[in-house]
FIVEXPA-272255 format. One record per residue: residue in three letters; z, y, x of N, C-alpha, C in turn. Coordinates in steps of 0.1 Angstrom, whole numbers, plus 5000, padded with zeros to 4 digits. Each point is the difference from the previous one (the first is absolute). Layout:
<nodes>
   residuo   n_c3   n_c2   n_c1   ca_c3   ca_c2   ca_c1   c_c3   c_c2   c_c1
       ALA      Z      Y      X       Z       Y       X      Z      Y      X
...
</nodes>
This chain:
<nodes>
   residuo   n_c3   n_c2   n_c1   ca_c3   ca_c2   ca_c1   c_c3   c_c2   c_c1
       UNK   4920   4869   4881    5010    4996    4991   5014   5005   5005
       UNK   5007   5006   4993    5015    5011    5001   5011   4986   5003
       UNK   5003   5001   5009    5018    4992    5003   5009   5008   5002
       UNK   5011   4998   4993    5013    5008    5009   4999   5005   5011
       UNK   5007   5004   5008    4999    5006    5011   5003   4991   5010
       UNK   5017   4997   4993    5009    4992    5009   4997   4984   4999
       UNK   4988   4995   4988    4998    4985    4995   4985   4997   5015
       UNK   4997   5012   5009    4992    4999    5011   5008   4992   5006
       UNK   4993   4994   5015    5002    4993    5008   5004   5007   5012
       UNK   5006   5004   5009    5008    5006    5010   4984   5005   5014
       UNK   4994   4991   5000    4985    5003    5006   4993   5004   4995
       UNK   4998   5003   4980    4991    5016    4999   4999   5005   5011
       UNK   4986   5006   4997    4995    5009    5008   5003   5012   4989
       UNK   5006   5010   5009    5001    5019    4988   4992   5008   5011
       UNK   4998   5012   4989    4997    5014    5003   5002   5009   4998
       UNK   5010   5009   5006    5010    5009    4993   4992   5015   5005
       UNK   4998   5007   4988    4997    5010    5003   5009   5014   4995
       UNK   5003   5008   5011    5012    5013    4994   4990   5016   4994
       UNK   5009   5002   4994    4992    5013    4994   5008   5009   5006
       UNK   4992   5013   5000    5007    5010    5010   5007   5008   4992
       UNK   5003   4995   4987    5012    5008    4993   5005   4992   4989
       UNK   5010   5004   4994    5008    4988    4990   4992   5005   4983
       UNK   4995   4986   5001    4996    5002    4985   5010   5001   4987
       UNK   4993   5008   4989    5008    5005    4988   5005   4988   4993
       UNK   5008   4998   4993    5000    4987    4988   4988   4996   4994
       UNK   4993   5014   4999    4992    4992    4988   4988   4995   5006
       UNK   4997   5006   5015    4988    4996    5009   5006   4986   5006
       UNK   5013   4999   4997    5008    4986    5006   4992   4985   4990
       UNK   5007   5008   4985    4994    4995    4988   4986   4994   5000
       UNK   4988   5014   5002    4988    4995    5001   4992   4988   5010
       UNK   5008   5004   5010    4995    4993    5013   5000   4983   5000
       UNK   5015   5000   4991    5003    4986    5000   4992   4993   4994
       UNK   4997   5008   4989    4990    4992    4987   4987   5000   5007
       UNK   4995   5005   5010    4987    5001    5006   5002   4988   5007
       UNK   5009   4998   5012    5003    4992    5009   5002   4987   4992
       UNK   5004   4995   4990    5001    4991    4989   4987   4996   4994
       UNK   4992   5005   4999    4985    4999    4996   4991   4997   5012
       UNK   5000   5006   5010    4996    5001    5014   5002   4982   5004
       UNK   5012   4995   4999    5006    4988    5004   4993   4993   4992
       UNK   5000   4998   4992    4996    4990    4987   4987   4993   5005
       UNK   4990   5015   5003    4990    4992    5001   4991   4999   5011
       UNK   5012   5003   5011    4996    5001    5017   4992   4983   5005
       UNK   4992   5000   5003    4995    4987    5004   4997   5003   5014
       UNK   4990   4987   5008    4993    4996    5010   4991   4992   4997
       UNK   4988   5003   4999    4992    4989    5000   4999   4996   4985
       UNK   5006   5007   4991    4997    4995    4987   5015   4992   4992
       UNK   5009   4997   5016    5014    4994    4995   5009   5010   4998
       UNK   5005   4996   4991    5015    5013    5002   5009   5003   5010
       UNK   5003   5008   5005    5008    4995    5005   5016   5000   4995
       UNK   5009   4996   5007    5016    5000    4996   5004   5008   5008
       UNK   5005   5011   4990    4999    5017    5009   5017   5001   4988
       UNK   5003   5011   5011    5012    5009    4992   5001   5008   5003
       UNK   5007   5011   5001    5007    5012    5002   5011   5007   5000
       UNK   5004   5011   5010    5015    5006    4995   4994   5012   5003
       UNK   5013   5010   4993    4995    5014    4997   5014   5002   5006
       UNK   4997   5012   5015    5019    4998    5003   5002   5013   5004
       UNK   5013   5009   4992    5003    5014    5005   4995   5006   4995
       UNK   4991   5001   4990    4990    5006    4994   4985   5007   5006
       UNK   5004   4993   5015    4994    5008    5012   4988   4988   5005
       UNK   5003   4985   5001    4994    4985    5004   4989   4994   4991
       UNK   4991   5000   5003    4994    4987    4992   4997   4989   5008
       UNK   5006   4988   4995    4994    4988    5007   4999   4989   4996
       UNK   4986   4993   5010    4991    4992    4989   5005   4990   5011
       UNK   5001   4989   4993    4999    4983    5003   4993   4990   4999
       UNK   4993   4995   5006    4991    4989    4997   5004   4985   5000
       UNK   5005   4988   4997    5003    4986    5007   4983   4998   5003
       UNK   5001   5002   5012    4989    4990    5006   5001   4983   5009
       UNK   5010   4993   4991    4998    4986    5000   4991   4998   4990
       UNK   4999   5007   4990    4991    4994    4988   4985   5008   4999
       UNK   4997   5010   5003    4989    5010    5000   5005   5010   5011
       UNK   4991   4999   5015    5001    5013    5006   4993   5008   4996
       UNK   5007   5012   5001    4989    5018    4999   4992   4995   5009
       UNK   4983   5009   4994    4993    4996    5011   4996   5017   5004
       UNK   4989   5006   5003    4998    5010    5006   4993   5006   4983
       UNK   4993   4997   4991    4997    5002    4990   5013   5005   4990
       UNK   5008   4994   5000    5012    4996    4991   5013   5012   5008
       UNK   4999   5002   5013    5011    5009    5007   4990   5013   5002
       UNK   4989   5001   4996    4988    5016    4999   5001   5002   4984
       UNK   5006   4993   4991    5000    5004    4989   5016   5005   4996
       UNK   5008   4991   5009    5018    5010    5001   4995   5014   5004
       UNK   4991   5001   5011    5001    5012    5007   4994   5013   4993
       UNK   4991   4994   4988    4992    5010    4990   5010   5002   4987
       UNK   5008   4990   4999    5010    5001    4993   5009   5011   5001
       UNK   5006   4997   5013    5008    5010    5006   4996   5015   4999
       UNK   4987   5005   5005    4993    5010    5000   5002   5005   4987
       UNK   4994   4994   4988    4999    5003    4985   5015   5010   4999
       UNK   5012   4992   5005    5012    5002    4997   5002   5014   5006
       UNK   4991   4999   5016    5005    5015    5011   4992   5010   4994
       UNK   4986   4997   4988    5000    5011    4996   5003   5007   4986
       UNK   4999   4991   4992    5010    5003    4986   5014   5004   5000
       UNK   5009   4999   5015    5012    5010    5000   5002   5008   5006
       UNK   4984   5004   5012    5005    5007    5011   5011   5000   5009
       UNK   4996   4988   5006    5010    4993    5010   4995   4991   5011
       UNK   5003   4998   5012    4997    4996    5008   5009   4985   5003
       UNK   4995   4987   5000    4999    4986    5002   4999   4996   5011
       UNK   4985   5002   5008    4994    4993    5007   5003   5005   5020
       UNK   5004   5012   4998    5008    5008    5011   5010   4994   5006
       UNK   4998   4991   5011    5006    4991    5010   5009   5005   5010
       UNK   4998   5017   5001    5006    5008    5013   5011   5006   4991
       UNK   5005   4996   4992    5017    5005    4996   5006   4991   4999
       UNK   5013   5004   4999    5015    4997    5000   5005   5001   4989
       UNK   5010   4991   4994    5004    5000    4989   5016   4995   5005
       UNK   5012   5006   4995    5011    4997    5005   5008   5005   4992
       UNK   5018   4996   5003    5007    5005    4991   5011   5011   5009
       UNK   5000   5007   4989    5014    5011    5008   5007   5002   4990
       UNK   5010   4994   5002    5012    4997    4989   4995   4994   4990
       UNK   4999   5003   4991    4994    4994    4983   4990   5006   5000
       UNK   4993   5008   5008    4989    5004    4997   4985   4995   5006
       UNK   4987   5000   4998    4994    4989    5006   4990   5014   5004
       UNK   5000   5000   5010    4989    5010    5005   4990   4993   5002
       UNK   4988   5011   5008    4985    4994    4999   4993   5009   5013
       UNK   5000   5003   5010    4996    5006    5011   4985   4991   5008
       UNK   4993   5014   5005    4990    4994    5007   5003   4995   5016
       UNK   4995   4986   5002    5005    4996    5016   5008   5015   5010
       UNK   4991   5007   5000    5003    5003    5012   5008   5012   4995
       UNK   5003   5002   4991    5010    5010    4991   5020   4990   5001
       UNK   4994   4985   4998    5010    4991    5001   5008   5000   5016
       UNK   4984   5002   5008    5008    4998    5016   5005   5013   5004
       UNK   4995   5008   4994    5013    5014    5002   5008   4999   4998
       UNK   5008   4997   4988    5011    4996    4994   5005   4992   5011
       UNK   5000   4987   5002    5002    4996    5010   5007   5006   5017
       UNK   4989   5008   4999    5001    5010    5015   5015   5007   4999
       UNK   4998   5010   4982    5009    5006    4999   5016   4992   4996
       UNK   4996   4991   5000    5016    4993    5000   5000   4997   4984
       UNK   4991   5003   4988    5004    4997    4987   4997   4989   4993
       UNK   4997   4993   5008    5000    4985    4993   5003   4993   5014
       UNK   5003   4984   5000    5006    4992    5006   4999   4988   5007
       UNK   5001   4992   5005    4997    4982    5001   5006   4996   4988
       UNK   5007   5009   4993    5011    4993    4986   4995   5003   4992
       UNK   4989   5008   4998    4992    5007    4987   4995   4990   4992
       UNK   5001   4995   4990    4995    4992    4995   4980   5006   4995
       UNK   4994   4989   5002    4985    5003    5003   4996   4993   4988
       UNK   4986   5000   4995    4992    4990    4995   4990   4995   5010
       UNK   4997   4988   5005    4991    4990    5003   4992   4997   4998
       UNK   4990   5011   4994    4984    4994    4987   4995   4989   5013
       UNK   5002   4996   5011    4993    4987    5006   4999   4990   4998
       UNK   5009   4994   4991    5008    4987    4998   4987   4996   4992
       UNK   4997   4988   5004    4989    4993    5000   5004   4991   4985
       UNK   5006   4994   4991    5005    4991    4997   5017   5003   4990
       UNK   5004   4995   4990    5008    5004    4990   5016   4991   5007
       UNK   4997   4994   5011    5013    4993    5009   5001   5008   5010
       UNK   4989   5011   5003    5004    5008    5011   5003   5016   4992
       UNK   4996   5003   4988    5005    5008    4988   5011   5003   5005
       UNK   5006   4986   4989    5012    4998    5000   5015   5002   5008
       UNK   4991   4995   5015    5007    5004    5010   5001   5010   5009
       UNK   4990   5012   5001    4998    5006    5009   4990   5010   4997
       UNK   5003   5005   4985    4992    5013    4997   5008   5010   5000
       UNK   5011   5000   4992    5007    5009    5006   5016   4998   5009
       UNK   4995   5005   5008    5008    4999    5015   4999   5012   5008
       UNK   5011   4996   5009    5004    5013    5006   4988   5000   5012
       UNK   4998   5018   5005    4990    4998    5002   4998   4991   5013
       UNK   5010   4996   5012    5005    4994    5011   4993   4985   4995
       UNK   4999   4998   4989    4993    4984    4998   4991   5000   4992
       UNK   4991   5013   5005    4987    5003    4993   4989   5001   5011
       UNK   4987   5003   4998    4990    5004    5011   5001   5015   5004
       UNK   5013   5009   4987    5001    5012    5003   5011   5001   5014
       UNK   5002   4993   5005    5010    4998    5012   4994   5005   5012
       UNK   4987   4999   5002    4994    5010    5003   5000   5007   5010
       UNK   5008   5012   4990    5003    5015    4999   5010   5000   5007
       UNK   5010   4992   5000    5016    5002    5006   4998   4997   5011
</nodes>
């Protein structure tokens, strides 16, 4: 069952997945209406669950679950993940790819592989002040707080 995003509870459980390139408008367009249909009738066990999502940058998808009322179970979070797939292969795009970096340089949001990111680093072109994305954040109160941050108050701290 679809809730607002922001009508969740601050302990949602999310799953934010990045694509390795910025999608078009109208793949922005389609995705949404997939991800809207996808929610609707995401269950566990036969219950619905109370799921949302945001679409952020043109670059984010992320999914929310309130599990005070229905947790994802392993059934219900293998069917996001076939979901997701559907998505990585009808646009040719990569989702599920855990070893990049996603960050901003100036207004612009780059997308680099880990160890392409710790060069940069090496080479002095990004920062502790670089603003980062966080896909770790467990939860739409740790979202909120601590997805995007500089990278000094990230796990990408790292590197520095």
């Amino acid at each position: 069952m679809y809730i607002p995003f922001e009508n969740l509870p601050g302990e949602s459980k999310i799953w934010i997945y990045q694509s390795n390139r910025k999608f078009s408008e109208e793949e922005f367009s389609e995705i949404e209406t997939a991800l809207q249909s996808f929610i609707e009738g995401w269950a566990a066990h036969g219950t619905s669950l109370e799921a949302s999502y945001q679409m952020k940058y043109n670059r984010f998808l992320i999914l929310a679950v309130n599990q005070d009322v229905q947790a994802a179970t392993g059934c219900s979070i293998d069917s996001s993940v076939e979901f997701i797939q559907s998505l990585e292969k009808k646009y040719d795009v990569d989702l599920l790819d855990k070893m990049n970096v996603t960050f901003k340089l100036g207004e612009h949001i780059a997308h680099k592989p880990l160890i392409d990111f710790k060069k940069m680093v090496k080479d002095k072109s990004v920062s502790e002040n670089t603003i980062v994305f966080n896909n770790l954040v467990n939860n739409i109160e740790e979202y909120n707080e601590s997805w995007e941050v500089p990278a000094a108050d990230s796990w990408h701290s790292r590197f520095f």
